[in-house]
VEXTORFI-876587 format. One record per residue (C-alpha): residue number from 0; residue in three letters; x, y, z. Coordinates in Angstrom, 1 decimal. Last residue first. Example, Ala and Ser with C-alpha at 12.3 -4.5 7.8 and 13.67 -1.06 7.14 Angstrom:
BEGIN
(1; 'ser'; (13.7; -1.1; 7.1))
(0; 'ala'; (12.3; -4.5; 7.8))
***
This chain:
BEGIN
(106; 'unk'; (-7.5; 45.7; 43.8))
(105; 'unk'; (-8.6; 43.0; 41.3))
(104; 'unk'; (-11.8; 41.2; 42.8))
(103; 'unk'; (-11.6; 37.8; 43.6))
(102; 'unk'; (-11.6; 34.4; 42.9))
(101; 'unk'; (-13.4; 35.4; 39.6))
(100; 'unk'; (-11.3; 32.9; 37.2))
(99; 'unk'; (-9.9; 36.4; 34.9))
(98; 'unk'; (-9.5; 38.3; 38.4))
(97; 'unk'; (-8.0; 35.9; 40.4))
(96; 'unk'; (-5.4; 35.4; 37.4))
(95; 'unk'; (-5.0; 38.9; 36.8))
(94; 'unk'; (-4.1; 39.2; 40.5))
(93; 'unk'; (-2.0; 36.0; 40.5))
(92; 'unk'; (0.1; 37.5; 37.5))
(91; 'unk'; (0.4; 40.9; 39.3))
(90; 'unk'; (1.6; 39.4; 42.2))
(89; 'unk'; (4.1; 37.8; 40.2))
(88; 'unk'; (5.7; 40.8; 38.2))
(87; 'unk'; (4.7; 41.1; 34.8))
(86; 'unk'; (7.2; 43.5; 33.5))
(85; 'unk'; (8.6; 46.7; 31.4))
(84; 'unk'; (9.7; 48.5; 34.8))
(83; 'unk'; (8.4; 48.5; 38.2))
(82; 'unk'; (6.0; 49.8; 40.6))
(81; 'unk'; (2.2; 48.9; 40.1))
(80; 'unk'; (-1.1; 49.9; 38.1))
(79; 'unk'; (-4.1; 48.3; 38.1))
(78; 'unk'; (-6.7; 49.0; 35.6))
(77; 'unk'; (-10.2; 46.7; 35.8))
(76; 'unk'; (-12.1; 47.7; 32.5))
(75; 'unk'; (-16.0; 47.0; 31.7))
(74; 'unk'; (-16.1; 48.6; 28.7))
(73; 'unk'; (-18.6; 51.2; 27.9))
(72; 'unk'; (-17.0; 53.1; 25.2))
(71; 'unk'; (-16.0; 55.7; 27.8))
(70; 'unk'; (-14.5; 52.9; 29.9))
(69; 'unk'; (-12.2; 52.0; 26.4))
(68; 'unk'; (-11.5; 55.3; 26.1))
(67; 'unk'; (-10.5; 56.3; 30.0))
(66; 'unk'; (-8.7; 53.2; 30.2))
(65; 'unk'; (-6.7; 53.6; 26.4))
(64; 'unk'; (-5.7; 57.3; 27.0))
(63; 'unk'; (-4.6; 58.8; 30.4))
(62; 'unk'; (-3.3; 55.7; 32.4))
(61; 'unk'; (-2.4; 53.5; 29.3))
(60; 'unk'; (-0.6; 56.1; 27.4))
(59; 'unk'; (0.7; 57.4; 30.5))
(58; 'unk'; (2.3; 54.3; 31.7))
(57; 'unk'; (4.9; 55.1; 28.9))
(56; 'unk'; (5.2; 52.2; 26.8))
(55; 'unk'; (9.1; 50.7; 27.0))
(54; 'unk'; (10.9; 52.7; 29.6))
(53; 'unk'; (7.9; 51.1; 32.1))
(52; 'unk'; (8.4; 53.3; 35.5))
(51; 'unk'; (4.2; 53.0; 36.9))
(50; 'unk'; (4.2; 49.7; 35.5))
(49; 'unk'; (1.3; 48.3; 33.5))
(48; 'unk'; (-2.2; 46.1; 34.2))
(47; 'unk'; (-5.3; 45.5; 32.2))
(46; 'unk'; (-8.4; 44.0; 32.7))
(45; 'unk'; (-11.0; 43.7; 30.3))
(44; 'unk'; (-14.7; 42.4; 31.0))
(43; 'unk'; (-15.8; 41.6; 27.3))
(42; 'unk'; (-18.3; 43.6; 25.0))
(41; 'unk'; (-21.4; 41.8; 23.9))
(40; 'unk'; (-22.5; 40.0; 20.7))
(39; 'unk'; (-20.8; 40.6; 17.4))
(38; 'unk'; (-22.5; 38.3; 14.5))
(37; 'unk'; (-19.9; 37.2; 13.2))
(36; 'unk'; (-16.2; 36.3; 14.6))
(35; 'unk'; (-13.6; 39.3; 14.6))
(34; 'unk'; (-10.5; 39.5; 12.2))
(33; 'unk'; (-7.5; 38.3; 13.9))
(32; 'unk'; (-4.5; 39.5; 14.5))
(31; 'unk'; (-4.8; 43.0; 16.2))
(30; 'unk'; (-5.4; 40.7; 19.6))
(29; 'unk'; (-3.7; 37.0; 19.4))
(28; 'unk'; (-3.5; 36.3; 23.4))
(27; 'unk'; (-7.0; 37.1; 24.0))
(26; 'unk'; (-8.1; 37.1; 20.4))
(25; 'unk'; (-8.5; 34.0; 21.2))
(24; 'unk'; (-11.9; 34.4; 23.6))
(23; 'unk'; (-13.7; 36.3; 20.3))
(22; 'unk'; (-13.0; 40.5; 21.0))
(21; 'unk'; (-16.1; 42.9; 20.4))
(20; 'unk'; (-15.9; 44.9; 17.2))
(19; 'unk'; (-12.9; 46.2; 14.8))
(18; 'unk'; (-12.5; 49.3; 16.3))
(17; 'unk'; (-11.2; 47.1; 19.6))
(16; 'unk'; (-9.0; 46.1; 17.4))
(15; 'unk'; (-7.0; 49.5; 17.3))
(14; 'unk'; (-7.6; 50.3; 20.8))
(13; 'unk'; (-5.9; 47.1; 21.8))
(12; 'unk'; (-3.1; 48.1; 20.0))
(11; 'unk'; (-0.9; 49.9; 22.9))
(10; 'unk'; (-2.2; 46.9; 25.0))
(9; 'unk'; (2.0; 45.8; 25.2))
(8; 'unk'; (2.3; 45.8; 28.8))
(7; 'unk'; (-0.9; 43.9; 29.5))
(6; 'unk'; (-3.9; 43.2; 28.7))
(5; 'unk'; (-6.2; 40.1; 29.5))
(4; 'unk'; (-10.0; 39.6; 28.2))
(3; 'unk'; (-13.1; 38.1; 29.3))
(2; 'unk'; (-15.1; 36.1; 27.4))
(1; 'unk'; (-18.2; 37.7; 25.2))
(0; 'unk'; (-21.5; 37.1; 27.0))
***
């Protein structure tokens, strides 16, 4: 099974490398950088978080474009979306964290 992956404020080229076949576990923290490992097996668990009031990326490239396309290509995406600005606030962190160890579930 491919590991799990993290997203999030700056996922606007996840779609791109996503093209380029299932994620290895770096490409975690290094995705659009590296060139995937052979053979491709499986499609990792993503989960992905952005701010409703982000003046960086729009929340509604995320909300309306790269969850719906990466569920349509049968990715197994957790989106949560929260108040704030450009930021990782700390509940968001723990979530993501509980999510990526399977504590529990990503509201």
């Amino acid at each position: 099974m491919a590991a799990p992956m993290l997203a999030g404020c700056n996922s606007a080229a996840l779609p791109r490398r996503l093209q380029r076949g299932p994620l290895k576990p770096l490409d975690r923290s290094l995705a659009g950088r590296l060139q995937p490992a052979e053979p491709l097996v499986g499609k990792p668990p993503i989960y992905i978080s952005h701010s409703s009031s982000d003046s960086i990326l729009p929340v509604r490239t995320t909300r309306e474009s790269l969850v719906p396309d990466l569920s349509n290509a049968n990715y197994d995406v957790t989106y949560e979306e929260f108040d704030g600005d450009h930021e990782v606030p700390a509940g968001i962190s723990e979530s993501a964290l509980d999510w990526f160890l399977g504590v529990s579930p990503a509201p």
